[in-house]
N, C-alpha and C positions, 0 to 999 in steps of 0.2 A: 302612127301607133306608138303609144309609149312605150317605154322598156321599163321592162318585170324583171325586176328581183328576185333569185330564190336562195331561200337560207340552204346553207350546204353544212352537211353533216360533219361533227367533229370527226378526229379520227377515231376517240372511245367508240361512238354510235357508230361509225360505222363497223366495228369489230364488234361488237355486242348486237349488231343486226345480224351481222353474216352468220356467228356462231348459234343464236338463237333460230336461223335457217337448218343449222346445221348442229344439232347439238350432242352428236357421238363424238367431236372431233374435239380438242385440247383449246382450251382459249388463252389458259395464263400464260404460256411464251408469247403469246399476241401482246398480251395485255402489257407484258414486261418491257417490251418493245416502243411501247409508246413512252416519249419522252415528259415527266411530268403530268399525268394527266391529271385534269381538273373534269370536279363532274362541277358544272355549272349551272344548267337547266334541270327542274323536275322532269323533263323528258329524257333526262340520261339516268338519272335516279329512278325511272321508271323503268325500264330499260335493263338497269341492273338487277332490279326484285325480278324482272321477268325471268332475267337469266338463271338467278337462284332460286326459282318456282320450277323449273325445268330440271334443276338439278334434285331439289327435294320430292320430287317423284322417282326420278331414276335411283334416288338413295334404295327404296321400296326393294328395288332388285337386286343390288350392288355395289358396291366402293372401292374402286381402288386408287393408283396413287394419281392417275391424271385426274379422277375426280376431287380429289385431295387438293391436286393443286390448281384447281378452277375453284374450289369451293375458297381457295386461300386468298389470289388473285382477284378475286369478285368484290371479297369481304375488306381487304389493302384501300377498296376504289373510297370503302366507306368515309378513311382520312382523308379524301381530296375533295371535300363537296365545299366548293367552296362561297355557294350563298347560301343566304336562309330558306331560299325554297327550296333546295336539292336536299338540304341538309334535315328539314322538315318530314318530307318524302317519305328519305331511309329510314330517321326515327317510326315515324308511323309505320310504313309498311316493311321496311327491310328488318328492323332489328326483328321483328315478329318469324317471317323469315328465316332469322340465321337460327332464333331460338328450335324454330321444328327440324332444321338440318343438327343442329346438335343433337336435339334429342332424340332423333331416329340414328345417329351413329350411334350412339347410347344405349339405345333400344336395342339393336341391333349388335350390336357389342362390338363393332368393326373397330381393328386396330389401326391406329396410326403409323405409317412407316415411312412416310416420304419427310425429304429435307424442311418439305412446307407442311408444318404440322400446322393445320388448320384452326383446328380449337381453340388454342391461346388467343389466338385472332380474334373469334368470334367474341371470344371473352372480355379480351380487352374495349370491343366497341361496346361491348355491354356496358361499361365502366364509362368509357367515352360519353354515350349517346345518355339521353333522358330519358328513354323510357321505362316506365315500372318495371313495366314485364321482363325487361333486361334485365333490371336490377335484381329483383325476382330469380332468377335465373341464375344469375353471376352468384347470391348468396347460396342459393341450393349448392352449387361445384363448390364450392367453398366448405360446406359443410359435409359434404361426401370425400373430403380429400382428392376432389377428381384434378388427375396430372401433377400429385403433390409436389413434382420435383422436378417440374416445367419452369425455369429459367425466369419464360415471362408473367410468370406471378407477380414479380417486381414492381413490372411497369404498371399491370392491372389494378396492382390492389394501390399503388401510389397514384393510380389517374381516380381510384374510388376514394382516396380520401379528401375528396377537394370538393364535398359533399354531404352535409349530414346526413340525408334523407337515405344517400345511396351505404355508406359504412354503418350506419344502424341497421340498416337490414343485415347483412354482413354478422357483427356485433351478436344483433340476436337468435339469427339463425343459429351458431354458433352454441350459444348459452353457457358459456364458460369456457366448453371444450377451446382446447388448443390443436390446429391442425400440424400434420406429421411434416416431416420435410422439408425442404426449402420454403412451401408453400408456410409454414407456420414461421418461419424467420420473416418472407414478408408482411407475412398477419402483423408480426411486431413492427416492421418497419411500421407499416400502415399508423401503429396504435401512439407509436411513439412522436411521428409525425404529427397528428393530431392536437397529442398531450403538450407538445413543444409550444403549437400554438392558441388552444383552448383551454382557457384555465378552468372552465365548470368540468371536463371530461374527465370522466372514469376510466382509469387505465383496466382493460380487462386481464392484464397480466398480475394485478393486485391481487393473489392470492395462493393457499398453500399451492394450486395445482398449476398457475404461472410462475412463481417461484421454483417450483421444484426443475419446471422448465428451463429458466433463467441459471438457476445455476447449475445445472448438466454443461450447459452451454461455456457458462464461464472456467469450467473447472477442468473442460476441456482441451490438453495439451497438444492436438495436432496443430500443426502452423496452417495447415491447409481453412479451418475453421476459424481465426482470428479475425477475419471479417465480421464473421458470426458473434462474437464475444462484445466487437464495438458498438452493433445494435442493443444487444443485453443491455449492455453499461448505459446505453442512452434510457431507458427504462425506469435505470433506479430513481431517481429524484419524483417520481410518479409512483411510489408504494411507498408498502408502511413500513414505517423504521426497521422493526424486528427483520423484516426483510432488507432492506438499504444496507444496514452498517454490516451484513455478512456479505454481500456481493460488492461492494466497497472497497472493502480490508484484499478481497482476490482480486478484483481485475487492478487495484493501483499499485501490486507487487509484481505485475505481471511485465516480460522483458520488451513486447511491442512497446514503441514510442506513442504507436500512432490508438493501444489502447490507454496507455500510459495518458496521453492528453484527454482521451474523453471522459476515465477516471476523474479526472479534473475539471474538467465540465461538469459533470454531474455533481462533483464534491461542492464545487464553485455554486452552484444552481439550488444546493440546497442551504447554503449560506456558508459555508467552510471558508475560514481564512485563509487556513495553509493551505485551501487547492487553489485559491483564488491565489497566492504565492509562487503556486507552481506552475500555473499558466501563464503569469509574467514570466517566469525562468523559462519555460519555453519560447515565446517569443523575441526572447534575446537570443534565441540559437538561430544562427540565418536558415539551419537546416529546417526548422520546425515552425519558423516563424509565421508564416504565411496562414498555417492551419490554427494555429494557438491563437493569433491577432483577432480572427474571424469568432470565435468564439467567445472573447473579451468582448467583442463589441455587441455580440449576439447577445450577453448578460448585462450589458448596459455599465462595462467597466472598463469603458475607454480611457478613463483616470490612471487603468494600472498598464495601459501599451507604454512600453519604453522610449523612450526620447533617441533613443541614438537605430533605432529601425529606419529613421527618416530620413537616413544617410544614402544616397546613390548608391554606393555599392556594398552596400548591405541586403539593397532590397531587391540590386538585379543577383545577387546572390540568392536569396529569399525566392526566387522568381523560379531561377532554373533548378535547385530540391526541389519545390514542390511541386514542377512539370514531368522531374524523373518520378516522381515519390505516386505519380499516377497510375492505375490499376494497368492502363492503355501501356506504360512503357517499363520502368523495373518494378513498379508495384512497392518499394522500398525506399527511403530518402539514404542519401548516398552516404560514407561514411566521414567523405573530407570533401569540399570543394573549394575556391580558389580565383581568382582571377588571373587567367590565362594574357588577357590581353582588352585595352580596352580605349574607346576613339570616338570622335566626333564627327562626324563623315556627310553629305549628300549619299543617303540609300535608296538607289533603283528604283526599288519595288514600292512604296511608299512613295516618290517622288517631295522628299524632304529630309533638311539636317536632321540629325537626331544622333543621340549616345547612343553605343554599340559595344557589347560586351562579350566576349570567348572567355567562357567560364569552364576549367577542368575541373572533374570532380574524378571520385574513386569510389570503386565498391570492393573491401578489402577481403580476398580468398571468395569472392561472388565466381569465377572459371569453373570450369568444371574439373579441372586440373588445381586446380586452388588456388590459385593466383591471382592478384587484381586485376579486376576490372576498370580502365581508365579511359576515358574519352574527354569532348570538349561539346560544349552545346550552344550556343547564341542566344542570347537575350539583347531585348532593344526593338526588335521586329517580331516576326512572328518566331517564340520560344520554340528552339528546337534544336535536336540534336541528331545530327547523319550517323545512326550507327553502324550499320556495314559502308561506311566510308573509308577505304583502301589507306592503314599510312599515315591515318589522322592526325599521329603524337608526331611524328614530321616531320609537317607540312609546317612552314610561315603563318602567322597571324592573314598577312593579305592573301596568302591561297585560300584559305579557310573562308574568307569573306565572300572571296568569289564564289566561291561555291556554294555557301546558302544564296549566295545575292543569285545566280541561276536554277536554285533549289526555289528560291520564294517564285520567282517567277515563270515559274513552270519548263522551263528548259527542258525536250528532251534530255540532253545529251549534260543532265549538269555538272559533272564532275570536269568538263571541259574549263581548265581555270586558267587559261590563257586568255580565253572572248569573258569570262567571267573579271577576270584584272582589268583588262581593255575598257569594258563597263566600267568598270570605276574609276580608273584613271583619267576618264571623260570627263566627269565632274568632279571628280578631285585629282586635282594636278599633282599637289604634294604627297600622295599618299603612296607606304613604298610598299 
């Protein structure tokens, strides 16, 4: 008798079969549980519309947050489809789907409460996926200000601009209006993005009622809104003069660096010499370097990046600002930084020679007691800096080493800088 083969069920399918058996019970801690999952087949994309046909009937009666977060977890599966028949599936039949679960929360007026806010979710596959009717849909919240000051507007209306088809709908649902909130600072991200790369586009913030917009925004002295003011400034070069040379003249007085440089991108961008001046002068600060360079070459004026940036230790200076200067760690470029200490080494983690740099930096009265703030970060490997590192100012050059070199490589225990030295005194003899 031959021997039969049978295909055996992922572990998605088989937790989208049990809970479709069973569907009063929670499925997204299941779901979270699985490590990675791919939906692969249209029979798991099938699988998952069943699941949230199951739930857009129970909407009918109810919402609360385990349905919330089944509705969150189902809609997550949408980013893992990873052939074109799975991916096919959900366009056709899921997005249609998530559109009736929105719109019967909506209907319904049921609030959002749990950590897995669902919606954004829904919204962003709408942006993701191709189908109309998403699009459709995704333009209408847009024009209703629905969740205007939901976070992931960001990622939504940025995954919609990679799109005509999908940000013209957008666009003209819209019809001038500018929406309220966050959700209206990404509309600008959205528009500026575009502008940046399409030279035929119409900036929809061209006018008195996006100007007036624009400059609330820039004229605004909370430090908390300075994010806010860098989108603005990216805008200008994309209106009409009357407009430009007043939002201009504010945001290049203004004491951020980091709006201070895009002043100068946009001065740059609409043909200014002396901003195109002043982006070379940033570029020569190792603090600033890194962001000012990126934008020289974005304007096609690599003629004015400075000759002496090409310098090693310029640029592993250049390297570690602009890892601090990141939102993720002080969100600020530091006030002084320095070369701590610096070597040619066999590293670990890498498994090769390579330059290796201990860069101190400072952030001057950054305590909360007013004090500086001073550390030391590594460049050369993977940029980074141990801040709740016990002692740091210290410690020796080769302690410090050891301990990113058990930090890169995942060491439990890495501040252990005894087996950290030992490591490296294996491959380098000489190093003290």
């Amino acid at each position: 008798m031959p021997f039969k083969l049978f295909s055996q069920d992922s572990a998605l399918e088989k937790t989208l079969k049990a809970w479709i058996k069973n569907p009063t019970s929670e499925i997204s801690e299941k779901l979270r549980k699985i490590s990675n999952p791919e939906v692969k087949a249209e029979a798991e994309s099938k699988l998952i519309c069943q699941a949230l046909g199951i739930i857009k009937s129970q909407l009918q009666a109810s919402f609360d947050e385990k349905t919330e977060n089944n509705i969150y977890e189902l809609t997550v599966l949408f980013q893992s489809a990873s052939t074109k028949e799975a991916a096919n599936y959900l366009n056709d039949i899921g997005i249609p789907l998530l559109i009736d679960i929105l719109s019967a929360i909506e209907l319904k007026q049921y609030k959002s409460e749990s950590f897995f806010s669902c919606a954004p979710m829904m919204l962003k596959m709408f942006a993701v996926y191709k189908n109309q009717k998403g699009w459709n849909k995704l333009a209408e919240c847009v024009k209703s200000d629905f969740k205007n000051e939901e976070y992931m507007w960001s990622v939504i209306l940025n995954a919609a601009s990679d799109n005509e088809s999908k940000y013209d709908l957008i666009i003209q649902a819209l019809n001038g209006k500018i929406p309220s909130g966050f959700l209206g600072i990404s509309y600008l991200d959205m528009c500026n993005a575009i502008a940046i790369r399409t030279n035929t586009f119409k900036h929809p913030f061209n006018s008195p009622q996006g100007f007036a917009f624009l400059d609330a925004i820039v004229k605004n002295n909370d430090p908390a809104g300075e994010s806010y003011i860098v989108s603005a400034t990216a805008s200008i070069p994309f209106l009409a003069k009357e407009y430009q040379d007043s939002l201009l003249e504010t945001v290049s007085k203004h004491k951020s660096i980091d709006i201070q440089m895009e002043a100068a991108w946009a001065g740059a961008k609409m043909g200014g010499n002396e901003s195109v001046d002043k982006l070379a002068g940033f570029a020569k600060d190792y603090r600033y370097s890194t962001k000012a360079i990126s934008y020289l070459n974005e304007l096609h004026l690599e003629n004015r990046i400075p000759n002496e940036i090409q310098a090693p230790d310029f640029q592993a200076l250049s390297e570690m600002c602009n890892w601090l200067a990141h939102p993720n760690e002080y969100g600020a470029y530091p006030d002084h930084a320095e070369i701590f200490y610096k070597t040619s080494l066999y590293w670990p983690p890498t498994k090769d020679v390579r330059p290796i740099y201990l860069i101190k930096y400072t952030y001057k009265n950054h305590k909360e007691d007013g004090s500086d703030d001073v550390g030391i970060g590594l460049v050369g490997s993977v940029t980074f800096s141990l801040f709740g590192l016990q002692n740091m100012l210290t410690l020796k050059p080769v302690e410090l080493l050891a301990i990113h070199c058990n930090w890169e490589l995942e060491k439990e225990n890495y501040q252990d800088i005894k087996s950290g030295i030992a490591l490296l005194k294996k491959h380098n003899k000489d190093i003290e």
